[in-house]
FIMINU-49411 format. One line per 4 residues: their letters; for each residue x, y, z of N, C-alpha, C. Coordinates in nm, 2 decimals. Atoms other than C-alpha are relative to their C-alpha. Example, Ala and Ser with C-alpha at 12.3 -4.5 7.8 and 13.67 -1.06 7.14 Angstrom:
REM residues 2
AS	0.09,-0.12,0.00,1.23,-0.45,0.78,0.09,0.12,0.00 | -0.09,-0.11,0.00,1.37,-0.11,0.71,-0.08,0.11,0.08
//
This chain:
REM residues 250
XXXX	-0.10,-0.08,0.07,1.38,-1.36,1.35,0.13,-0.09,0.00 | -0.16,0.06,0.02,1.72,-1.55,1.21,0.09,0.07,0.01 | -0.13,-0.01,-0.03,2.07,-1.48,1.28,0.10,0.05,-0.15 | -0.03,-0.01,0.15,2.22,-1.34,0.91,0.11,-0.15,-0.02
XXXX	-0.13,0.11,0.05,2.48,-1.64,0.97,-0.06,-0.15,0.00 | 0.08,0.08,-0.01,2.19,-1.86,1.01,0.05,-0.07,-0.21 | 0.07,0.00,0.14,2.14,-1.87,0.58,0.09,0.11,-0.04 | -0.11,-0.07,0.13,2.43,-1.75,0.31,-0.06,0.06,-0.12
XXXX	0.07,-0.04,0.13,2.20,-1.77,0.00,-0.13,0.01,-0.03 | 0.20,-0.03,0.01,1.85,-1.67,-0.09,-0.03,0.01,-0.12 | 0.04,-0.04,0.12,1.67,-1.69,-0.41,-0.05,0.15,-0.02 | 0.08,-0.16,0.02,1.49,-1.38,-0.36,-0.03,0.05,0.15
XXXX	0.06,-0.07,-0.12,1.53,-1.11,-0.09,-0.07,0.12,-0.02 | 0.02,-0.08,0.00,1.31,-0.84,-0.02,0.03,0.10,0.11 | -0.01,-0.06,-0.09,1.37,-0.54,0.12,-0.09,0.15,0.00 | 0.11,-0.05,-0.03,1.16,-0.31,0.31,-0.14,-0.09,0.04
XXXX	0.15,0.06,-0.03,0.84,-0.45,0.55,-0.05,0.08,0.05 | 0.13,-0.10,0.01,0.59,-0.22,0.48,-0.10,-0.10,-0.07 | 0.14,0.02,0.01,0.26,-0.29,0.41,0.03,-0.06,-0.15 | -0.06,0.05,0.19,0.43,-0.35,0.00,0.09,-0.12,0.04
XXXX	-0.12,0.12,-0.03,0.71,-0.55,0.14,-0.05,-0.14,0.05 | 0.07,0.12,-0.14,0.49,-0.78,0.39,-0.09,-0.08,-0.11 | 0.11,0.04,0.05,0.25,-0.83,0.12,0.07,-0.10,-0.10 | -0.01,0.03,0.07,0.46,-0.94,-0.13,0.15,-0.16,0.05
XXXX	-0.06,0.11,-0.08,0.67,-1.18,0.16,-0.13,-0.07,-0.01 | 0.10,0.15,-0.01,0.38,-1.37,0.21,-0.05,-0.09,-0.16 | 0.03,0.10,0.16,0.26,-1.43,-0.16,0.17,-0.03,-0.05 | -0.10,0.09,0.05,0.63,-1.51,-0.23,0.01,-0.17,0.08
XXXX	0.01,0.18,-0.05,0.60,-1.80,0.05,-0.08,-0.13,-0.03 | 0.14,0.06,0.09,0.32,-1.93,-0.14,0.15,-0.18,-0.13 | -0.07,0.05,0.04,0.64,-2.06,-0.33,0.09,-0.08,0.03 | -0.13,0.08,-0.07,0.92,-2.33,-0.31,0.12,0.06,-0.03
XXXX	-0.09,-0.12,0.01,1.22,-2.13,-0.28,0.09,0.04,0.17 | -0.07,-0.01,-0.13,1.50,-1.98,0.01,-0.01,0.15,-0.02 | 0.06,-0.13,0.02,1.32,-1.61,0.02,0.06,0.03,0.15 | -0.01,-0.11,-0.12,1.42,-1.32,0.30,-0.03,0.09,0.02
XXXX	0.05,-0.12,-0.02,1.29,-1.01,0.44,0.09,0.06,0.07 | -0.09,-0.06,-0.10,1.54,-0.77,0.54,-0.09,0.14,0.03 | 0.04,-0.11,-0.02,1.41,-0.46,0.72,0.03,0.07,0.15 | -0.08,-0.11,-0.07,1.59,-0.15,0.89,-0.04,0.00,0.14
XXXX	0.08,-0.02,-0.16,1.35,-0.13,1.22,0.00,-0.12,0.05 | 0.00,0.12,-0.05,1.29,-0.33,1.47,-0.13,-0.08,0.01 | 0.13,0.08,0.07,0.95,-0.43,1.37,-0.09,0.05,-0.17 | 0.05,-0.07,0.13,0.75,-0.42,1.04,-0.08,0.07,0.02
XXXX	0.12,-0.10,0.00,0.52,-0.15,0.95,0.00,0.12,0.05 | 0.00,-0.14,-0.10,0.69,0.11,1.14,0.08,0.12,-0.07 | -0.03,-0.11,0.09,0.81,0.34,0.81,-0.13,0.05,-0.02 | 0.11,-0.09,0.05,0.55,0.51,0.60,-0.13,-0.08,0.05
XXXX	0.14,0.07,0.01,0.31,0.22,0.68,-0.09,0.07,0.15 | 0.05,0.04,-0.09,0.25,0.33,0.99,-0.07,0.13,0.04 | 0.06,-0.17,0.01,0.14,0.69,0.91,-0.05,0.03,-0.11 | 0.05,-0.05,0.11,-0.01,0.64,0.61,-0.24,0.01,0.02
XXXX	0.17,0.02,0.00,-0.46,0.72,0.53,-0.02,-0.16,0.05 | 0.05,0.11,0.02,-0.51,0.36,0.55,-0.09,-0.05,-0.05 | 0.11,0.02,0.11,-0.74,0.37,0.28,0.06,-0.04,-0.13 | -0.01,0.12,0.15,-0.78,0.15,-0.06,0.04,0.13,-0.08
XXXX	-0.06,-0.04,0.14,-0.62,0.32,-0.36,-0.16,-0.02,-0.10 | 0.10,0.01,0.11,-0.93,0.38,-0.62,0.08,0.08,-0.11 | -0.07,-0.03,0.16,-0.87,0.35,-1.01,-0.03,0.16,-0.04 | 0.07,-0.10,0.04,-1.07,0.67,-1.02,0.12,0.14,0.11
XXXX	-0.07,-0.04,-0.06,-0.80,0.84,-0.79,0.15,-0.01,-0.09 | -0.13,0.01,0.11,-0.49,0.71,-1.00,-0.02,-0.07,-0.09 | -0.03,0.08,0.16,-0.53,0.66,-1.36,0.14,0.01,-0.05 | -0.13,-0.07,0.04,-0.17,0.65,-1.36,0.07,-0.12,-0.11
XXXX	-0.09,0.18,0.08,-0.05,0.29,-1.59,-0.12,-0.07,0.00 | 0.11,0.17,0.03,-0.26,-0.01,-1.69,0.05,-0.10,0.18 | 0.01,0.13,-0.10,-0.11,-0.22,-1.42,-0.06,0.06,0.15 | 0.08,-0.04,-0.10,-0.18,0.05,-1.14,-0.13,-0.01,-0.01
XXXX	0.09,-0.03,-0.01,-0.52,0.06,-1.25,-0.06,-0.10,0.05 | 0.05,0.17,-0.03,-0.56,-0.36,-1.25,0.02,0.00,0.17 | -0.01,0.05,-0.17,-0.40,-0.38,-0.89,-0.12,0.09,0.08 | 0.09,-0.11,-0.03,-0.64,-0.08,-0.77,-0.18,-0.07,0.01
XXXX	0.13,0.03,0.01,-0.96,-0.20,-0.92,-0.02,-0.14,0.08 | 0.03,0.08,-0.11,-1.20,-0.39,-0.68,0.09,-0.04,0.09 | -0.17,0.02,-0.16,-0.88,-0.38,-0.41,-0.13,-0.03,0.11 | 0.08,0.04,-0.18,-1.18,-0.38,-0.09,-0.08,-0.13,-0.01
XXXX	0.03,0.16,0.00,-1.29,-0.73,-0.25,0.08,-0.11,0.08 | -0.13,0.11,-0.04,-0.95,-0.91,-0.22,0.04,0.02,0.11 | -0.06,0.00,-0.13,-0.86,-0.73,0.08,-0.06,-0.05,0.10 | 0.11,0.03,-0.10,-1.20,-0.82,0.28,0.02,-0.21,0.02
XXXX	0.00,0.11,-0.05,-1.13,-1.20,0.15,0.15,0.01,0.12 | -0.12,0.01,-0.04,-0.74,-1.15,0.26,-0.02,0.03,0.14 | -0.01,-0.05,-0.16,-0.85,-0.98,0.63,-0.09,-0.14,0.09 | 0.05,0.09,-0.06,-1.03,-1.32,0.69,0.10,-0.09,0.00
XXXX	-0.07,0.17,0.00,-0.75,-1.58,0.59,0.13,0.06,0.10 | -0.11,-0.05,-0.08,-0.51,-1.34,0.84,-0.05,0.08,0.13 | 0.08,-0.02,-0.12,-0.79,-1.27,1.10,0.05,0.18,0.06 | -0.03,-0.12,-0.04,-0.70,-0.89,1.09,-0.12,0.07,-0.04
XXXX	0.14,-0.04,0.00,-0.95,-0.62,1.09,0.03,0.07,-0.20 | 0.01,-0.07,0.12,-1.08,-0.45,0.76,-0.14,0.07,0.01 | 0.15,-0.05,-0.03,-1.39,-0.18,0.74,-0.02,0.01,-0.14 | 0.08,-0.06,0.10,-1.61,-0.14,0.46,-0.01,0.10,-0.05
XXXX	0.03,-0.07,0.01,-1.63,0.18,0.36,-0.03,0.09,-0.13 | 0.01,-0.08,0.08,-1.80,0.46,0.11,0.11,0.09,-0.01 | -0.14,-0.11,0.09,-1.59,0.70,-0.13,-0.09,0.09,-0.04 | 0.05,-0.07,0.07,-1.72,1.00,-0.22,0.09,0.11,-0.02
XXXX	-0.09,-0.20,0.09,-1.54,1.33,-0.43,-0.10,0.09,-0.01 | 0.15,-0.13,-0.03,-1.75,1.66,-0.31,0.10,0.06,-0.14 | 0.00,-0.12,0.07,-1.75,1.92,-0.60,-0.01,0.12,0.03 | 0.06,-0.15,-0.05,-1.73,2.28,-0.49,-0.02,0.11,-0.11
XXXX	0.02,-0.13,0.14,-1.73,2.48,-0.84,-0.01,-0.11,-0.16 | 0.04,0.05,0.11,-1.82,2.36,-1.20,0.13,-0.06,-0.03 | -0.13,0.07,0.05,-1.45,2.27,-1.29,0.06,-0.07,0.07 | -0.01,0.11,-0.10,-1.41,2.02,-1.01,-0.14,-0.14,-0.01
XXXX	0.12,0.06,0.06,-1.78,1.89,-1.11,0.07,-0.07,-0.13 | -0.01,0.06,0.13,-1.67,1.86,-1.45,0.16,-0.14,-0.03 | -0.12,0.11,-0.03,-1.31,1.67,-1.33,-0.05,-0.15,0.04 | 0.08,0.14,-0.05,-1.56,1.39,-1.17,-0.07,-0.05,-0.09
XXXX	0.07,0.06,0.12,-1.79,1.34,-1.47,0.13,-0.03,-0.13 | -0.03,0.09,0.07,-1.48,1.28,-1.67,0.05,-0.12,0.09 | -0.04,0.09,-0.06,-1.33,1.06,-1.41,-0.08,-0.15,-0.05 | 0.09,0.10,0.01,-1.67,0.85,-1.40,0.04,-0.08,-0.17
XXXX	-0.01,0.04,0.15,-1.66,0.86,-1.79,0.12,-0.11,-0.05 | -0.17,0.11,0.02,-1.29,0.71,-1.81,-0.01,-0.11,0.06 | 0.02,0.12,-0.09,-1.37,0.45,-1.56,-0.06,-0.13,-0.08 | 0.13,0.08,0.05,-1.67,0.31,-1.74,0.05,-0.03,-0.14
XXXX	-0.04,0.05,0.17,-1.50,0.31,-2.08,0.10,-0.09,0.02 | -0.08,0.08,-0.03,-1.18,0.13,-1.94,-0.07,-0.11,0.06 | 0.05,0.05,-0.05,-1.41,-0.09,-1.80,0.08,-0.05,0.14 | -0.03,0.00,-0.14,-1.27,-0.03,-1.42,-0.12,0.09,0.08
XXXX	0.10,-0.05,-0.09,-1.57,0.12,-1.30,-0.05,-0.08,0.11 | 0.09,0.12,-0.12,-1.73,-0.01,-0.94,-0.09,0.03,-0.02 | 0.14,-0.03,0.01,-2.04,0.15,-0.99,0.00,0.09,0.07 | -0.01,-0.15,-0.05,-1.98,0.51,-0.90,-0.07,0.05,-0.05
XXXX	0.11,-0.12,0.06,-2.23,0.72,-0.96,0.00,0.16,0.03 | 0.01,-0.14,-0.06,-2.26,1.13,-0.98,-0.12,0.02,0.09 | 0.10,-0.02,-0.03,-2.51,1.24,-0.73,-0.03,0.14,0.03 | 0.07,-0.10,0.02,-2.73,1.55,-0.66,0.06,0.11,0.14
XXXX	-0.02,-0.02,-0.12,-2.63,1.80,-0.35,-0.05,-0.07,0.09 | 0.14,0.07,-0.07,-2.98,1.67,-0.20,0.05,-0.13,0.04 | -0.02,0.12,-0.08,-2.88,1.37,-0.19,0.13,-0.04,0.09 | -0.12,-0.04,-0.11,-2.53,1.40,-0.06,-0.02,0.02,0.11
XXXX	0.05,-0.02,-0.18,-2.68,1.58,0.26,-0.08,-0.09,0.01 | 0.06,0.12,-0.06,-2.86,1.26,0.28,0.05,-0.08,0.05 | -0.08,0.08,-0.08,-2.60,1.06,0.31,0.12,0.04,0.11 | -0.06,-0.11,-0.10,-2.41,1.33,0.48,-0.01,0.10,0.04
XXXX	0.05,-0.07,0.00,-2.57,1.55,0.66,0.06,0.12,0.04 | -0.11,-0.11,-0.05,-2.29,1.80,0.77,0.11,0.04,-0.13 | -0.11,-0.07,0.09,-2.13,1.84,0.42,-0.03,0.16,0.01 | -0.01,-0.10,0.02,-2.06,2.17,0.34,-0.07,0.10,-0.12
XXXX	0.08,-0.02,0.06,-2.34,2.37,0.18,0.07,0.08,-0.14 | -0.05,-0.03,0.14,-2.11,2.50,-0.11,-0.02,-0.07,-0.08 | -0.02,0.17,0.13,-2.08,2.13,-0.27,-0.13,0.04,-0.14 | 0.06,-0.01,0.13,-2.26,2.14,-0.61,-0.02,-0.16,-0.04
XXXX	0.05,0.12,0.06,-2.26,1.77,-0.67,0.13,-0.06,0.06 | -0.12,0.10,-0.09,-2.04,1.46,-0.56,0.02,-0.14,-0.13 | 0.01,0.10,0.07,-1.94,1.12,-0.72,0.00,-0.12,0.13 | 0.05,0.05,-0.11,-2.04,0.87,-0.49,0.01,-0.15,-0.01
XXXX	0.02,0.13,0.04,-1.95,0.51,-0.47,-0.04,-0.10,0.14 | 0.08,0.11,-0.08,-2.14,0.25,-0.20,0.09,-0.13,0.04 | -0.07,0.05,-0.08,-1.90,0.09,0.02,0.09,-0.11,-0.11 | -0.11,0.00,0.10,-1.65,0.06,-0.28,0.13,0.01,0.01
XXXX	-0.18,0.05,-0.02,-1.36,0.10,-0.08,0.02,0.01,0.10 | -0.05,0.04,-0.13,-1.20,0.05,0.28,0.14,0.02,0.09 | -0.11,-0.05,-0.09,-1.00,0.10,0.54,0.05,-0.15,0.08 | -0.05,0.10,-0.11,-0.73,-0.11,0.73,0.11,0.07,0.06
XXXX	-0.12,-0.08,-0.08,-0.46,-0.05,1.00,0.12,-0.10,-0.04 | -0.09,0.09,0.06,-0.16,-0.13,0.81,0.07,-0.04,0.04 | -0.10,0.04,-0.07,0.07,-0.17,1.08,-0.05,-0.14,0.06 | 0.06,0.10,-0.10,-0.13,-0.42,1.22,-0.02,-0.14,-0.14
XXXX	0.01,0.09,0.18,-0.16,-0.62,0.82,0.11,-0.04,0.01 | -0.12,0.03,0.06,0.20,-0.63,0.81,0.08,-0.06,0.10 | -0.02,0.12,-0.12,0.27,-0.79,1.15,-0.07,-0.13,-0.05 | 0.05,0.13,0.06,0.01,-1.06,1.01,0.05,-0.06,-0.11
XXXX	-0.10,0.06,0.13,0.17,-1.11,0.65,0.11,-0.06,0.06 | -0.12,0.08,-0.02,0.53,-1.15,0.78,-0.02,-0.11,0.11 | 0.04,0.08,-0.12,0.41,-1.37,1.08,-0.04,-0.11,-0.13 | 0.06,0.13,0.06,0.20,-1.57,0.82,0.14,-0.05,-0.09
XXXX	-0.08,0.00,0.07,0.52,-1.54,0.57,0.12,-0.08,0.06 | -0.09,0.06,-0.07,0.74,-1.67,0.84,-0.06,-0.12,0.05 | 0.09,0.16,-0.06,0.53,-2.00,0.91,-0.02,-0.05,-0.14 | 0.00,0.05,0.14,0.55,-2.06,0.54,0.14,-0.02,-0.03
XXXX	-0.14,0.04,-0.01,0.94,-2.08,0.61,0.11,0.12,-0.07 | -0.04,-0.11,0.04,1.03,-1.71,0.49,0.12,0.05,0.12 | -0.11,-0.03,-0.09,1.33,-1.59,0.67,0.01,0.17,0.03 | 0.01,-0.15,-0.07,1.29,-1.25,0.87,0.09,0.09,0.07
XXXX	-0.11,-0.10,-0.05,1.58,-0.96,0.94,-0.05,0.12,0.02 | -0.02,-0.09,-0.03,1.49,-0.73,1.17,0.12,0.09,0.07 | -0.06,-0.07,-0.06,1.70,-0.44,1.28,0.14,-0.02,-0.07 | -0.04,0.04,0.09,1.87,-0.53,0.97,0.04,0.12,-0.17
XXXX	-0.03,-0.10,0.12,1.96,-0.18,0.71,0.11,-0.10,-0.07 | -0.11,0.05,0.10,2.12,-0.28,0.40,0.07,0.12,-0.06 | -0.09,-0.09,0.06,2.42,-0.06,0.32,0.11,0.01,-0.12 | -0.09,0.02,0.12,2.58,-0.20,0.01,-0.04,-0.08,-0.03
XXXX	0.05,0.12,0.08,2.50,-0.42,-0.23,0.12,0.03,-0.16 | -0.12,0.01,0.06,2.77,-0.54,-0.49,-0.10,-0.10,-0.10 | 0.02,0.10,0.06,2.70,-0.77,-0.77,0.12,-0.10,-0.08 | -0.10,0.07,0.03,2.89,-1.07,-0.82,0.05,-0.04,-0.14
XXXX	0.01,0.10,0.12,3.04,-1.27,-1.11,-0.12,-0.07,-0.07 | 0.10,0.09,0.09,2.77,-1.52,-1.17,-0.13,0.08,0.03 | 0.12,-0.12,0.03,2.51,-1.20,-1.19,-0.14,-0.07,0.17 | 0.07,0.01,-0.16,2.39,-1.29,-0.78,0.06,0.18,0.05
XXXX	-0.02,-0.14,-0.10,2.38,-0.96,-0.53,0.02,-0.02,0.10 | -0.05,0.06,-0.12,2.58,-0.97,-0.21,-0.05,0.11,0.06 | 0.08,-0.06,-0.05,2.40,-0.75,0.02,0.09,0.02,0.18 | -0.04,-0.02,-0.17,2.57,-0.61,0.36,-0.07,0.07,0.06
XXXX	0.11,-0.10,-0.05,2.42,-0.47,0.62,0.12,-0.03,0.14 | -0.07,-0.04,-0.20,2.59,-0.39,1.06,-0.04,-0.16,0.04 | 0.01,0.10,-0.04,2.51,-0.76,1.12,0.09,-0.13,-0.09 | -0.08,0.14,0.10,2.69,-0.94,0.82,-0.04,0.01,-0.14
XXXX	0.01,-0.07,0.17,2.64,-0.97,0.42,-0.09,-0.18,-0.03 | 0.07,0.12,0.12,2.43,-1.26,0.20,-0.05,0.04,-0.13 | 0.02,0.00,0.17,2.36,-1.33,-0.13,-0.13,-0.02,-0.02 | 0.17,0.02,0.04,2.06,-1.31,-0.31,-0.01,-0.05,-0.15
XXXX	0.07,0.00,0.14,1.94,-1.43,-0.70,-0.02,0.13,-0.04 | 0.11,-0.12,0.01,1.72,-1.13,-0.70,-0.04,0.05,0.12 | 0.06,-0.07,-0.11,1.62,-0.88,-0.50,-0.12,0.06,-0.06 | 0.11,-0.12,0.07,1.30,-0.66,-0.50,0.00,0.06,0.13
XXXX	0.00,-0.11,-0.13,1.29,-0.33,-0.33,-0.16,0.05,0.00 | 0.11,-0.04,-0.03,1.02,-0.20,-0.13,0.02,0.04,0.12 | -0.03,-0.08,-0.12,1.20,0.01,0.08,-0.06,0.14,0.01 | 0.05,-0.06,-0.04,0.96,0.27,0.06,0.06,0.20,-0.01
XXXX	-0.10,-0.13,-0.01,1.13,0.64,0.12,0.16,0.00,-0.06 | -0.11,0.01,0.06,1.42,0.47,0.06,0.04,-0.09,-0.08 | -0.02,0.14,0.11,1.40,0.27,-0.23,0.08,0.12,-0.05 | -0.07,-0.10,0.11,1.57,0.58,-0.43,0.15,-0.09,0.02
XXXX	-0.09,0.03,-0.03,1.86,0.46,-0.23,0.06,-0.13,0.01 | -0.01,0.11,0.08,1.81,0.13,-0.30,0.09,-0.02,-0.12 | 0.02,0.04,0.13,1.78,0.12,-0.60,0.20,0.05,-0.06 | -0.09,-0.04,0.07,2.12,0.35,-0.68,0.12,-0.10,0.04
XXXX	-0.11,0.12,-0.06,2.31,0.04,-0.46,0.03,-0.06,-0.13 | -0.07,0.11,0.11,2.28,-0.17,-0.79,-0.03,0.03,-0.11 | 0.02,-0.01,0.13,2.32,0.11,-1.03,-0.11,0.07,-0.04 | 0.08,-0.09,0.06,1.98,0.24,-1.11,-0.02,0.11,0.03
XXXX	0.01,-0.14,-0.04,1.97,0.58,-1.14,-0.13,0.09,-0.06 | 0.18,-0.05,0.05,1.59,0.62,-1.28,-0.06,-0.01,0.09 | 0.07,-0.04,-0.14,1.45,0.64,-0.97,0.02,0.13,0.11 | 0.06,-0.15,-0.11,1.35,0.95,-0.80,-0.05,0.06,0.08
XXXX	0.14,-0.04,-0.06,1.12,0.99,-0.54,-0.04,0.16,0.03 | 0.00,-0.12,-0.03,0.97,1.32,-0.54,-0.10,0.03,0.12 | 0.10,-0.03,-0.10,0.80,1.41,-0.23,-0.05,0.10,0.06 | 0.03,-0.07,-0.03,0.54,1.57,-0.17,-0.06,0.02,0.16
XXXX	0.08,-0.06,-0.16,0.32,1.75,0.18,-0.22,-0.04,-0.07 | 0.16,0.01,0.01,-0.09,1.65,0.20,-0.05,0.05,0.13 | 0.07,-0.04,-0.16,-0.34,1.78,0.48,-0.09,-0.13,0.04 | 0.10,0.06,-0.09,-0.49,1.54,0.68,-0.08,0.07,0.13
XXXX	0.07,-0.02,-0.11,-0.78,1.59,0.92,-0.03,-0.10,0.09 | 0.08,0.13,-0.06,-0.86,1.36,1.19,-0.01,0.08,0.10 | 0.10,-0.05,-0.05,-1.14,1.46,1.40,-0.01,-0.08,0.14 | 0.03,0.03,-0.14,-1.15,1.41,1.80,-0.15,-0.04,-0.01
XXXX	0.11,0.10,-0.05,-1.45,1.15,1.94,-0.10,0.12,0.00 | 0.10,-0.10,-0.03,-1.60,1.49,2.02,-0.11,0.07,-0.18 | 0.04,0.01,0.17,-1.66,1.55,1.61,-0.04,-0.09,-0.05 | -0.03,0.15,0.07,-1.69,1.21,1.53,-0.14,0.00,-0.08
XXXX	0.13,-0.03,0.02,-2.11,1.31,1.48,0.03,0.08,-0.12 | -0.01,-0.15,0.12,-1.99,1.54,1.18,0.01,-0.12,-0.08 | 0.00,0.11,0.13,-1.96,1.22,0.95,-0.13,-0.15,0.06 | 0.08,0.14,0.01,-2.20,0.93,0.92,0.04,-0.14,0.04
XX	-0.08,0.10,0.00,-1.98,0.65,0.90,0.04,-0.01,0.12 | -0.08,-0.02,-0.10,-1.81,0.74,1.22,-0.03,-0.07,0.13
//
């Protein structure tokens, strides 16, 4: 970690090291350039990353843009090479969508259908109850049918990704500000962003935010006011060692 009085100017800072931020530190170091990571905590990964599923995004989950669908599709490929060139763990894992009534059935057969005509399909297939209790024999006897994809997407612990990115990102000569909130951002004359924060101020070219929760508030620092975040509540289950036998995979 640098000193903010270490380094005045940066071509490109990011802010926020989340699991988005970390990722996009290291493929910036890839480049020749005077890049920074500024981020609020005192280590990365410890916002949303660090409480999020930790599971791959499938296209069949968000058809939401062309670009989300590209970064999405085959994601447990790139990430299985990526968990080898940063020696972090990554699992394999199947995806399946249970059906409990015909109009949840019928939401998966267009899913598949959309997939396969965009041509972002992994090779999901619908399958039968029968066979579902084959592969899982504790589903719940309502299900009516499933969509089923064969170790098509995966899990990682992202707090533990995003210690490895910026570590690799900072041995590629990336410059690292923890414990570091940015509370203003100004833009100068010659169209640079001066960026203060409780430790001191620098300039940047460009910034990209990937502050996560608070990119809203980002973002209104330099002016944009099209940004929204609206947030919602989800249920998660996670099942004590003593359950662990109710899933297959486990």
């Amino acid at each position: 970690m640098k000193s903010l009085s270490d380094q005045k100017d940066y071509d490109v800072v990011v802010i926020g090291a989340g699991i988005v931020g970390s990722m996009i530190a290291r493929e910036l170091s890839r480049y020749e350039g005077r890049f920074a990571l500024l981020e609020k905590e005192s280590f990365s990964g410890f916002g949303v990353s660090k409480a999020n599923p930790c599971m791959l995004h499938s296209p069949l989950m968000f058809p939401s843009g062309p670009l989300r669908i590209q970064l999405s599709f085959n994601a447990s490929v790139r990430y299985k090479k990526l968990a080898k060139e940063l020696d972090v763990g990554f699992r394999e894992v199947d995806e399946i969508f249970v059906a409990l009534d015909e109009a949840q059935l019928k939401k998966l057969e267009t899913a598949k259908n959309w997939a396969e005509e965009n041509h972002v399909s992994a090779g999901h297939e619908m399958i039968t109850p029968d066979k579902l209790r084959e592969i899982e024999p504790h589903v719940t006897p309502q299900t009516i049918g499933a969509l089923y994809g064969e170790g098509l997407s995966g899990a990682i612990y992202a707090t533990e990704w995003t210690f490895a990115l910026t570590e690799n990102a900072a041995q590629n000569g990336f410059h690292l500000y923890y414990d570091t909130p940015v509370t203003e951002i100004q833009k100068d004359n010659d169209g640079s962003f001066r960026l203060r924060t409780p430790g001191g101020s620098l300039k940047s070219r460009y910034i990209i935010n990937a502050a996560g929760l608070f990119a809203e508030d980002i973002a209104h620092m330099v002016g944009d006011r099209d940004i929204h975040l609206i947030l919602t509540k989800g249920v998660m289950a996670i099942l004590d060692k003593s359950a662990s036998h109710l899933l297959s995979d486990l």
